[in-house]
C-alpha positions as CSV (number, residue, x, y, z in Angstrom):
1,X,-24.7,-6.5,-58.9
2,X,-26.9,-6.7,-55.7
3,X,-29.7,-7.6,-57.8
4,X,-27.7,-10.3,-59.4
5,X,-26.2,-11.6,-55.6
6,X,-30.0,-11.7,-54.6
7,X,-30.7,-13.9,-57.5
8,X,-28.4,-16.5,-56.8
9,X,-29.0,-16.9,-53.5
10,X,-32.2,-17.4,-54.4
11,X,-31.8,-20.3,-56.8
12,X,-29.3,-21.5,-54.5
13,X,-32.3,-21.7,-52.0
14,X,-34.5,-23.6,-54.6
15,X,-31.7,-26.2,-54.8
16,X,-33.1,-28.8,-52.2
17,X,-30.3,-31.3,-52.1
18,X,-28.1,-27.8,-51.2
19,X,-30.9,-27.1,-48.4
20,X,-30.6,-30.7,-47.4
21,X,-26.8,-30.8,-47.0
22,X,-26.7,-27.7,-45.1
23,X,-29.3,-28.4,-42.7
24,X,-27.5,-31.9,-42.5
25,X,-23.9,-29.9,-42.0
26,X,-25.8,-27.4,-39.3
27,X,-26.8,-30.6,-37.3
28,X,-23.7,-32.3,-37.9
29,X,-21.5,-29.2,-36.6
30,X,-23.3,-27.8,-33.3
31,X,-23.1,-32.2,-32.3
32,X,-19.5,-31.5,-33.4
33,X,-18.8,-28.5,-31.9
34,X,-20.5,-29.8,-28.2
35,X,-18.7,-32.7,-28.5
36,X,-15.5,-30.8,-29.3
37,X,-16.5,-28.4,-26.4
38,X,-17.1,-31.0,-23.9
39,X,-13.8,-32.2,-24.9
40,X,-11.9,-29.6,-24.7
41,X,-13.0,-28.6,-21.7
42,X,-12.9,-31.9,-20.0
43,X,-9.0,-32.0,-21.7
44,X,-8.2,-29.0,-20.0
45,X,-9.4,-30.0,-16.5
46,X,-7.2,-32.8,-16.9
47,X,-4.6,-31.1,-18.0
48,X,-4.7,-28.8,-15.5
49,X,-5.1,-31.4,-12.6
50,X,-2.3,-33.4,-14.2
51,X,0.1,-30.5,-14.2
52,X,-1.2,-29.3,-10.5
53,X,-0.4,-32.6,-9.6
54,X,3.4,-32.9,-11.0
55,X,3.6,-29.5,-9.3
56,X,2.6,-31.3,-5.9
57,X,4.9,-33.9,-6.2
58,X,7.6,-32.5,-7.7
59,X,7.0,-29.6,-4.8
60,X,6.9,-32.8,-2.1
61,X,10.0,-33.7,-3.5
62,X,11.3,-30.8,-3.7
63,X,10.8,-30.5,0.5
64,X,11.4,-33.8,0.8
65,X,15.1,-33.4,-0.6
66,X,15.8,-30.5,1.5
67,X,14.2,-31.5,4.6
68,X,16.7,-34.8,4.0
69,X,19.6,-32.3,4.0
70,X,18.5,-30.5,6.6
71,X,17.9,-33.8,8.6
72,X,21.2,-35.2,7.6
73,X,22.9,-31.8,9.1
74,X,21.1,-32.4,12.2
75,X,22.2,-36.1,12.8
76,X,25.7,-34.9,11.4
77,X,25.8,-32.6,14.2
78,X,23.8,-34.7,17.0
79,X,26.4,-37.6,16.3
80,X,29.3,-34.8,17.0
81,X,27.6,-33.5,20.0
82,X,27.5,-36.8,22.2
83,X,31.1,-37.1,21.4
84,X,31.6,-33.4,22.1
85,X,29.7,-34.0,25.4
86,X,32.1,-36.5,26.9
87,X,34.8,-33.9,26.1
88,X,33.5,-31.0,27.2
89,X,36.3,-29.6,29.5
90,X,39.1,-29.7,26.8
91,X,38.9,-26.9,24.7
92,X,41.3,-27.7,22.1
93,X,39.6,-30.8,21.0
94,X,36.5,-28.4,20.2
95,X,38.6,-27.0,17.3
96,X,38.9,-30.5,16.0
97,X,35.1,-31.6,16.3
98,X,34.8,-27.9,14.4
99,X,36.9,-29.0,11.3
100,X,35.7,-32.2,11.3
101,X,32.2,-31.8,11.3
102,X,32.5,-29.6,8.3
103,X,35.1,-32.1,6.6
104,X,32.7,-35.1,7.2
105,X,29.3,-33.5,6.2
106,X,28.8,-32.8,2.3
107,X,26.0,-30.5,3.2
108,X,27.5,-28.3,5.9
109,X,29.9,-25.6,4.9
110,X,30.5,-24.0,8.5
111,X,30.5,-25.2,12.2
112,X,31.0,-23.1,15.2
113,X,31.3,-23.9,18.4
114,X,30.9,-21.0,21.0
115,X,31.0,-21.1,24.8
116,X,29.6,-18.5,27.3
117,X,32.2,-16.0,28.3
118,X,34.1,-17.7,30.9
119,X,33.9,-20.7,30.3
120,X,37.3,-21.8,29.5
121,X,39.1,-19.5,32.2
122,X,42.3,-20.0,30.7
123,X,41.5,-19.1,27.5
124,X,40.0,-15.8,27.7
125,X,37.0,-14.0,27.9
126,X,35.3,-15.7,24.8
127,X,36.0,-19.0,23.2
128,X,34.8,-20.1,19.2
129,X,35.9,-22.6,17.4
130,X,34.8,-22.0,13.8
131,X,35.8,-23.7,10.4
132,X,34.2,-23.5,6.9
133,X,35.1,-24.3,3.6
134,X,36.9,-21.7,1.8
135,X,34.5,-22.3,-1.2
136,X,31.0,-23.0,0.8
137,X,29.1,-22.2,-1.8
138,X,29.8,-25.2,-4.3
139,X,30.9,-27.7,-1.2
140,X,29.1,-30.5,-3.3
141,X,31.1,-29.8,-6.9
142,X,35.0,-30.4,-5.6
143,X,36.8,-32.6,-3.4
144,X,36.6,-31.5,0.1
145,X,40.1,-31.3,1.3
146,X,42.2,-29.7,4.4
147,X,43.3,-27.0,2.7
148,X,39.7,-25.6,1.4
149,X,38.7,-25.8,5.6
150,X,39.3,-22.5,6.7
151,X,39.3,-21.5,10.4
152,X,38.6,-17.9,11.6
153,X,37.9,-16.5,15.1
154,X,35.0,-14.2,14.2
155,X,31.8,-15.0,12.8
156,X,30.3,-11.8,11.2
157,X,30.7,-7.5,12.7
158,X,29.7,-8.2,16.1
159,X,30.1,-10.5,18.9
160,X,28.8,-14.3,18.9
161,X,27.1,-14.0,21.8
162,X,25.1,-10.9,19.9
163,X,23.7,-12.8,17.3
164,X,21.0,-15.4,16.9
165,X,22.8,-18.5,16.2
166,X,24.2,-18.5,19.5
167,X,21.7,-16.0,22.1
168,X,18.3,-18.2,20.9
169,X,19.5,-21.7,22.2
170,X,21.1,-20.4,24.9
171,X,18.0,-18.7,25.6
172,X,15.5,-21.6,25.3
173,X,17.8,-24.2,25.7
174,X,16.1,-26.4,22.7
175,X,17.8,-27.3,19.3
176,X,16.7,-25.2,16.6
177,X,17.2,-23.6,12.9
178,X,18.0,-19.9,12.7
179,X,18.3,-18.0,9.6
180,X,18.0,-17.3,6.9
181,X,21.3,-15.0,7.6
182,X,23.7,-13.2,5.4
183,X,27.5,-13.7,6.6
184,X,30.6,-12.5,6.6
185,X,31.3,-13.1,3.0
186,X,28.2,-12.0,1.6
187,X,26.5,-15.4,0.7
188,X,23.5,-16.7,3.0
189,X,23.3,-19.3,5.3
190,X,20.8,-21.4,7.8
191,X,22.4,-22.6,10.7
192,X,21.3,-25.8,13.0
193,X,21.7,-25.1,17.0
194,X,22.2,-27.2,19.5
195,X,22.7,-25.8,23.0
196,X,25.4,-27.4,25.1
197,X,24.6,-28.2,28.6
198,X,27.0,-28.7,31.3
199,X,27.0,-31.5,33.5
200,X,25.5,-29.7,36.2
201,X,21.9,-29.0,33.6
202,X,22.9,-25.5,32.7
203,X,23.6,-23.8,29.3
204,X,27.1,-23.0,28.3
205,X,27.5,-23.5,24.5
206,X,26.0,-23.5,21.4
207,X,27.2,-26.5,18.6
208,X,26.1,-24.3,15.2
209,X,26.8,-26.1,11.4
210,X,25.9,-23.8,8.8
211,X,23.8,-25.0,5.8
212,X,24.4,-22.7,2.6
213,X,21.2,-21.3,1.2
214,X,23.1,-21.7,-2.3
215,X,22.7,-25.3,-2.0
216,X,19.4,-25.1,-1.1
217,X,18.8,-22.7,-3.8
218,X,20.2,-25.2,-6.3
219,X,17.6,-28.1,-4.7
220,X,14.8,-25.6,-5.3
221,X,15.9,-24.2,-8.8
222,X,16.3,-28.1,-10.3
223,X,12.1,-28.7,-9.2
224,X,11.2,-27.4,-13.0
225,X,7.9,-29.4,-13.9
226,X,8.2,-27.8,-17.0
227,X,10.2,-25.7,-19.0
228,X,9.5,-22.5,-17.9
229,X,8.2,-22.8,-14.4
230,X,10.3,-22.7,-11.1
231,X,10.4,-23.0,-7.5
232,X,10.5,-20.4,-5.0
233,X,11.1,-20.6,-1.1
234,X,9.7,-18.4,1.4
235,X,10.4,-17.3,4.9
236,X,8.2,-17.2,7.5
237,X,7.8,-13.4,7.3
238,X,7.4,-13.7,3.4
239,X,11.1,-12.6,2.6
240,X,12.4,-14.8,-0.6
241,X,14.8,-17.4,0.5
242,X,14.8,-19.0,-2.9
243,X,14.1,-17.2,-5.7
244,X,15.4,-17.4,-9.5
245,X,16.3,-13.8,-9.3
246,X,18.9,-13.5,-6.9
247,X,18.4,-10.0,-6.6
248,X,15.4,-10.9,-4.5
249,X,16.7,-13.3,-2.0
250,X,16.8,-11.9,1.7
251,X,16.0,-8.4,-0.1
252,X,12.4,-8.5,-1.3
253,X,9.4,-9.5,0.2
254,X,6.9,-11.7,-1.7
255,X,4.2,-8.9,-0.1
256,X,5.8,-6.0,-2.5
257,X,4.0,-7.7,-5.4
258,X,1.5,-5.1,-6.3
259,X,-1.3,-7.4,-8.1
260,X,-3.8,-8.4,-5.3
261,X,-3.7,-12.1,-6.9
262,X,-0.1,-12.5,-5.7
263,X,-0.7,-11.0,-2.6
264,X,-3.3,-13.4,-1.6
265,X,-1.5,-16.2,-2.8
266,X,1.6,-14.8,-0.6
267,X,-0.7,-14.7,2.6
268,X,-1.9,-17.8,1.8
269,X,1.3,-19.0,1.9
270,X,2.6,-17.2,4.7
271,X,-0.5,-18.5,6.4
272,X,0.7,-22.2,5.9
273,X,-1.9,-23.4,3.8
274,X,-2.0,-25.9,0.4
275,X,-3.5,-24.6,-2.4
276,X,-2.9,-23.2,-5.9
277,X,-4.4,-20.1,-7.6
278,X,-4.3,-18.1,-10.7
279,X,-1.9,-14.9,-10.5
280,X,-0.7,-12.8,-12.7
281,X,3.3,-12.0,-12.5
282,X,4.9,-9.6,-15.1
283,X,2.0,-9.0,-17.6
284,X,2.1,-13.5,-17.6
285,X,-0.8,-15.7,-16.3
286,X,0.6,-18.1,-13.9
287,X,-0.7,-21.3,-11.4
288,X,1.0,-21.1,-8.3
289,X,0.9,-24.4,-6.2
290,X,2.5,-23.8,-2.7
291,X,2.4,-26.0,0.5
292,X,4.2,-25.7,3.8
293,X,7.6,-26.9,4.7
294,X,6.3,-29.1,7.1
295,X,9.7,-31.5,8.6
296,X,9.5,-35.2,8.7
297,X,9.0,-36.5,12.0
298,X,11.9,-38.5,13.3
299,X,12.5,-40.0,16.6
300,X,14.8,-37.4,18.8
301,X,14.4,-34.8,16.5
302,X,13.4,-31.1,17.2
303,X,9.6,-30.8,16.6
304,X,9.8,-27.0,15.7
305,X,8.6,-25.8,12.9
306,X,10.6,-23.2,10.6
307,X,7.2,-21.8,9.1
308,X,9.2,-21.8,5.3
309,X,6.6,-22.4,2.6
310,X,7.5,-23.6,-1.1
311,X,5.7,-23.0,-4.0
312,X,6.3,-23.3,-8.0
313,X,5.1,-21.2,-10.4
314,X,3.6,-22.6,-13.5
315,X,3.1,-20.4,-16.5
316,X,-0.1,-21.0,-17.7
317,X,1.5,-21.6,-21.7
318,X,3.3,-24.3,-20.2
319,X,0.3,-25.7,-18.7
320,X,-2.0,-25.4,-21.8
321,X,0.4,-24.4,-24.5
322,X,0.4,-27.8,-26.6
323,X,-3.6,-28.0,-25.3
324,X,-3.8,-24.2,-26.9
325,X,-2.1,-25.7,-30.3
326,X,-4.2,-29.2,-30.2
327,X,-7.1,-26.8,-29.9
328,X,-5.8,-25.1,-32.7
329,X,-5.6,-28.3,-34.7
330,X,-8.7,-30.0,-34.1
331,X,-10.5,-27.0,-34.7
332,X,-8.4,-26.7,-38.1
333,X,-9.6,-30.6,-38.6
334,X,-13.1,-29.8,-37.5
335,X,-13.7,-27.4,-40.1
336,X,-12.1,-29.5,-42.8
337,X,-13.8,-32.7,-41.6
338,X,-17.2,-30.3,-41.5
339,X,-16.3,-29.3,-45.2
340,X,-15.4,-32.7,-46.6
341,X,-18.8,-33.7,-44.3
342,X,-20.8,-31.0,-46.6
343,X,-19.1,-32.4,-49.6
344,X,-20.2,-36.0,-49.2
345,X,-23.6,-35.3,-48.1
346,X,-23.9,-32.9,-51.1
347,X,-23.0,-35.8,-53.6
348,X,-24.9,-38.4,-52.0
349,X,-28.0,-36.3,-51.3
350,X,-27.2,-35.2,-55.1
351,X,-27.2,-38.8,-56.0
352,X,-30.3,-39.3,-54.3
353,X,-32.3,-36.6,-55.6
354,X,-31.0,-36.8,-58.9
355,X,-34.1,-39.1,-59.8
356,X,-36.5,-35.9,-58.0
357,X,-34.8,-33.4,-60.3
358,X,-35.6,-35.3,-63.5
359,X,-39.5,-36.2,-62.4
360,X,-39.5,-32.2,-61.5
361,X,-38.3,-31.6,-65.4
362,X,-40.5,-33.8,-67.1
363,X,-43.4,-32.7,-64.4
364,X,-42.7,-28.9,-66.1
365,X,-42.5,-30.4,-69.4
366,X,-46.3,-31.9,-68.7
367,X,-47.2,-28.4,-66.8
368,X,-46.1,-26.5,-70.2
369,X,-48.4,-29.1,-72.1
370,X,-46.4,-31.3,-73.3
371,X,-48.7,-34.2,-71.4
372,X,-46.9,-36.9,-73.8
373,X,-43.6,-36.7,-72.6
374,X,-42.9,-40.0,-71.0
375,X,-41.5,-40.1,-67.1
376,X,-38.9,-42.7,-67.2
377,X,-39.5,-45.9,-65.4
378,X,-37.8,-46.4,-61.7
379,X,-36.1,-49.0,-59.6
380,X,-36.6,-48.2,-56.6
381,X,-38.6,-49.5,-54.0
382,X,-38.4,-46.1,-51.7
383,X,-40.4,-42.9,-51.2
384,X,-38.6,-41.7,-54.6
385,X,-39.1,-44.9,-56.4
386,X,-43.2,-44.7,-55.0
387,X,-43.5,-40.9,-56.6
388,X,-42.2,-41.5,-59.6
389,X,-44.6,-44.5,-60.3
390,X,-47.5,-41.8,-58.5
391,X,-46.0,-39.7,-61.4
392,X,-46.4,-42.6,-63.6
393,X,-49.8,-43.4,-63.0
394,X,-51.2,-39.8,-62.6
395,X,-50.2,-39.5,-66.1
396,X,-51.8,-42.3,-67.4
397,X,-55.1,-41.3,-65.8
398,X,-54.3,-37.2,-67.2
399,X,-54.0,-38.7,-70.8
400,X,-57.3,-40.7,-70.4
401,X,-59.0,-37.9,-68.6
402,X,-57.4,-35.5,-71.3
403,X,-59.3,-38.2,-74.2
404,X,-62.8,-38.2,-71.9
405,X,-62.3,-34.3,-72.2
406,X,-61.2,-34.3,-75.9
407,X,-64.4,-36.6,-76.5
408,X,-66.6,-34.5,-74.5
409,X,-65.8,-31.4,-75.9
410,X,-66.1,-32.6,-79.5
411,X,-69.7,-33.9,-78.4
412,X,-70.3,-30.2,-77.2
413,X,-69.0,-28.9,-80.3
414,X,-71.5,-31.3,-82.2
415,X,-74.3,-30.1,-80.1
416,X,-73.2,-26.4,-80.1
417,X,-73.8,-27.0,-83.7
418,X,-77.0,-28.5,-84.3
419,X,-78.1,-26.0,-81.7
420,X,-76.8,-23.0,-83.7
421,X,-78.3,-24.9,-87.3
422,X,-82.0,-25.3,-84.8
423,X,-81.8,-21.1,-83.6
424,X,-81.0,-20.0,-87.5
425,X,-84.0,-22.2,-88.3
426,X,-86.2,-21.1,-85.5
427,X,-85.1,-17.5,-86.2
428,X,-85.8,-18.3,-90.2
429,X,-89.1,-19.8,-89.2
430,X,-90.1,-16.6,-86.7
431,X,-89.3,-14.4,-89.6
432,X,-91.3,-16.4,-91.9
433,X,-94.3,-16.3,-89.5
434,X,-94.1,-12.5,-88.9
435,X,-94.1,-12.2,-92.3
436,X,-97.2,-14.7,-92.8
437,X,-99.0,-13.0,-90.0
438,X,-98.4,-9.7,-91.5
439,X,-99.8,-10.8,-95.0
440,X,-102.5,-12.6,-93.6
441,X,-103.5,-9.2,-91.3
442,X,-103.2,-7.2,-94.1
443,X,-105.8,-9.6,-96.1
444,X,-108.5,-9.3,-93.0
445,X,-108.2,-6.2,-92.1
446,X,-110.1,-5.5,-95.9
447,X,-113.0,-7.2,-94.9
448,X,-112.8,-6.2,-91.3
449,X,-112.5,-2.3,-92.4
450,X,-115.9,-3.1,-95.0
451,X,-118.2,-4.9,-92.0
452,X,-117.3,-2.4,-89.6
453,X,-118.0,0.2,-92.0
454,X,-121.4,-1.0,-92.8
455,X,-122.0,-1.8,-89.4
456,X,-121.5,2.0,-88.3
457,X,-124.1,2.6,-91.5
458,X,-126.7,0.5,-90.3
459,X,-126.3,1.6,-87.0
460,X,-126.3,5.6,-87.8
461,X,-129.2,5.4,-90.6
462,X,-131.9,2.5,-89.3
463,X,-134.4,4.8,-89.3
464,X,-134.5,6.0,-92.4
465,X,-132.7,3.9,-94.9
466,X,-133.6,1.8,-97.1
467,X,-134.7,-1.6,-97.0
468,X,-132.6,-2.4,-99.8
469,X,-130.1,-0.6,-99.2
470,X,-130.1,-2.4,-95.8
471,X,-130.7,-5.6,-97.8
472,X,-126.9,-4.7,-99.8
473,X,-125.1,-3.9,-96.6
474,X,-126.6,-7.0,-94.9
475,X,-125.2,-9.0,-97.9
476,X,-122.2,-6.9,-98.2
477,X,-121.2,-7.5,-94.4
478,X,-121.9,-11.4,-94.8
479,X,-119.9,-11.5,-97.8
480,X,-116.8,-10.6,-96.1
481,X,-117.4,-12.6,-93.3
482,X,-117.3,-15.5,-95.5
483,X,-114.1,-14.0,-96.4
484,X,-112.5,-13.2,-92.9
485,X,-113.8,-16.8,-92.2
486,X,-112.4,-18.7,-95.2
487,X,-108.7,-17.0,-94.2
488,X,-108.7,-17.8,-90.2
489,X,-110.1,-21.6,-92.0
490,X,-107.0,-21.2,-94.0
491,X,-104.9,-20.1,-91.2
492,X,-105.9,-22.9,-88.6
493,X,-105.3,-25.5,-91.2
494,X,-101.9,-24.2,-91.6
495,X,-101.3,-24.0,-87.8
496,X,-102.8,-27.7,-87.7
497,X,-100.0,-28.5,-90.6
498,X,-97.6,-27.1,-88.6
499,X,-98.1,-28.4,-85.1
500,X,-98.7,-32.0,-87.1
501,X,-94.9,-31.6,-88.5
């Protein structure tokens, strides 16, 4: 089976318009995919800064609205006080600015006013005037009406002139904002102070209208730049004013949060600062914006600051949720586009090539030896077109070469012949010679044998042979000479015959 993988992948290799489309897709996709990357990213910065910024202005909104409230409380209560001033010295009438400054104001649910022990001799040692509504923590959802204003002669466990509303103005003598505060009934409230001079410069009152948290709460919790994220208020020491979990108002500190990015973003906050950062609340990633509750400036208004900070908490799947699913999508698209990419530049490159595949058959067809099998004819005028016509033309010259060769080696063959017929007949002739020298030795070597014989005779008996007997071996030698020299005449002529052929 491997063995069978490993082949297909390697004719799949062979298969150049497959190599072409895939080098084509490779180049295609890493442009696609930076692209895509640079995209993305870039998206997500904007999508980030975009929802940062609805944070910041829903968040300046969000301050804007309650610093309006708190604003209108504290022009609510200045206009009361001028009036209050010119009547300072009748007590009862202080019951009446009391009940009417909560009657008159949407946003305050309880006024007090509280004189220094004394004051009024006549009636007693301490003197408040307090109304609030009955129902002060919806005073914006019904129809404010005498019989929801409530008056009571306490304020809370201890004594007034115990608690902060009343012993900080009469300490510093400036208008300010106490609270957060948890009263009698159990709700919360802030409470606006104005100290109440006499007409000698001194201290002797404090005018206090109480501003429920719950409203407050209800301006922060509506400050939703999206679907999960809220708002959250902070006191100065980092207790929770606001917060969607009531459990946590004016009972938890924003410090208690054990991951160290919350706790920096809490300091940060407590710190006064605008900023945002990454956190990480309940097992969620979350973008906290925050800025400080910094109070419009207004002509005759108190300049203190309440050193409350806001912030809204942004999951981060409601920031880059439908950015997480685009991603999703276009990656989804990318591939498919990359695919139907691959596709197309497979057919066309197919297409293209088809003309290379069929001059790659027929070259085969000529490498096998089949050098008559024609290469069809192309139209084209590009690289393709050219090499086919190369094909064409080598072709042409292979068949004429192959006909020079076919020529040429008949020639050879021709030659190989004659050559063959010439050795037989130069081996025929060799033979023939041998066999002519061999008779024509034999033949001399009679007469040779005779004169050397006499010869030897003569030489060995001259002194005392015969004259003729020297006479007949004289004769006998010059005989055969005239032999040996009539066959070398013989022989030469032949020789003569043949060299003249």
């Amino acid at each position: 089976m491997q063995s069978r993988m490993s082949n297909r992948t390697k004719k799949l290799r062979q298969i150049l318009s497959l190599r072409l489309s895939l080098a084509l897709l490779g180049a295609i996709a890493i442009l696609l995919m930076v692209i895509l990357f640079a995209a993305l990213r870039y998206s997500r910065k904007v999508i980030k800064e975009e929802a940062l910024q609805n944070a910041s202005q829903t968040l300046e909104a969000t301050v804007q609205h309650i610093d309006n409230v708190l604003l209108s409380v504290e022009q609510a209560t200045g206009n009361v006080y001028y009036d209050l001033m010119q009547h300072l010295d009748e007590p009862d009438r202080m019951y009446a600015y009391s009940k009417m400054l909560v009657k008159d104001s949407p946003y305050i649910t309880g006024c007090a006013i509280a004189m220094q022990p004394y004051y009024y001799k006549d009636k007693g040692e301490y003197f408040m005037a307090y109304f609030y509504h009955s129902d002060y923590r919806n005073p914006m959802d019904q129809q404010v009406g005498n019989d929801t204003i409530v008056q009571s002669e306490t304020f809370g466990n201890t004594l007034y002139t115990e608690q902060a509303w009343y012993m900080k103005p009469m300490q510093t003598g400036r208008p300010c904002w106490v609270g957060p505060l948890k009263d009698y009934g159990g709700g919360t409230i802030t409470t606006f102070c104005l100290p109440i001079y006499s007409r000698e410069g001194r201290v002797v009152g404090v005018l206090a209208a109480d501003v429920s948290i719950d409203l407050l709460t209800r301006i922060v919790m509506a400050a939703k730049p999206s679907l999960n994220s809220y708002a959250i208020l902070l006191a100065e020491n980092g207790m929770y004013i606001v917060h969607p979990d009531s459990s946590k108002r004016l009972n938890e500190m924003v410090l208690a949060q054990m991951d160290p990015s919350v706790q920096q973003a809490a300091k940060a906050m407590m710190a006064g600062k605008t900023d945002y950062r990454h956190v990480r609340l309940d097992g969620t990633d979350n973008y906290v914006f925050y800025k400080p509750f910094v109070r419009t400036p207004v002509a005759g208004r108190s300049t203190e600051e309440l050193g409350w900070s806001t912030g809204i908490v942004l999951p981060e799947d409601d920031v880059f949720g439908e950015y997480n699913e685009l991603k999703i999508v276009v990656l989804v698209v990318a591939i498919v586009g990359l695919l139907f990419v691959f596709l197309a530049c497979l057919i066309i490159v197919s297409r293209q090539f088809r003309p290379l595949r069929q001059l790659a058959k027929q070259t085969r067809r000529i490498a096998d030896g089949n050098y008559d099998d024609p290469i069809p004819v192309s139209l084209r005028d590009d690289e393709v077109g050219r090499l086919q016509a190369n094909f064409r033309q080598m072709q042409k010259s292979l068949t004429a070469k192959r006909e020079e060769l076919k020529l040429s080696v008949e020639t050879l063959q021709e030659k190989e012949e004659a050559l063959e017929k010439a050795y037989e007949q130069a081996k025929e002739a060799d033979q023939i010679k041998i066999a002519f020298l061999h008779r024509m030795s034999g033949q001399l070597m009679d007469p040779v044998n005779v004169i050397r014989d006499n010869v030897r005779v003569l030489c060995d008996n001259s002194w005392d042979i015969e004259r003729k007997r020297t006479d007949e071996l004289v004769d006998d030698i010059l005989q055969n000479s005239k032999i040996i020299t009539k066959q070398l005449n013989e022989l030469m002529g032949v020789s003569q015959e043949k060299l003249g052929k």
